[in-house]
N, C-alpha and C positions, 0 to 999 in steps of 0.2 A: 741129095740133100732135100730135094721138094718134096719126094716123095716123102722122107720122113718126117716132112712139115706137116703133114695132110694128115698122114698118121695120128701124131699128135693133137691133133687140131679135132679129130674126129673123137680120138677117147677123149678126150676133152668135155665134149658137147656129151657124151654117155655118163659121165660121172656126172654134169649139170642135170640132165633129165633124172638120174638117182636120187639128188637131194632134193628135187622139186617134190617127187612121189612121197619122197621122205615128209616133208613138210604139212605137204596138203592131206598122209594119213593124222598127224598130230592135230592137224585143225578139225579134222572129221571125227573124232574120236574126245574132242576136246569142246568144252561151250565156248560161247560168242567172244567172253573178254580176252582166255586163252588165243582166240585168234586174232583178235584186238592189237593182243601185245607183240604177238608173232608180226604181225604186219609191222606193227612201230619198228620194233627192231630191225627189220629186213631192211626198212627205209633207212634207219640213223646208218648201219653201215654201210650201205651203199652209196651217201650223200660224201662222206672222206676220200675213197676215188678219184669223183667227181671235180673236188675242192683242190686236192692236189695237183692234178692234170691241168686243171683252171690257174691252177696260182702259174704253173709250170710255164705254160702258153704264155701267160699276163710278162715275165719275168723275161723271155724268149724274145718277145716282140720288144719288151723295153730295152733289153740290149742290141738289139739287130737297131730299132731307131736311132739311138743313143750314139752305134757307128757308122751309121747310115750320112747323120748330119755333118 
């Protein structure tokens, strides 16, 4: 079973370095505000994760206190 975490975990990071390449030829190829937007956008989705995970923790701990007391 671990090993095919690793597995996983390594094609994983190969498909990441694919889109990166991906990316960074669109902004080379592309002017300043083309990669302006590119950036905006990388960030807005990235920020939802984030927000989730956050509320997720916030929610987690309000319950654990909640029957704590």
């Amino acid at each position: 079973m671990r090993k095919l975490i690793y597995i996983l975990v390594f094609l994983s990071f190969q498909f990441a370095n694919a889109q990166c390449a991906m990316c960074r030829a669109v902004v080379e190829s592309g002017d300043a505000s083309q990669a302006e937007g590119l950036n905006s956008g990388i960030l807005y989705l990235m920020v939802f994760p984030y927000l989730l995970v956050g509320a997720l923790v916030f929610f987690l701990i309000k319950r654990i206190r909640k029957h704590k007391i």
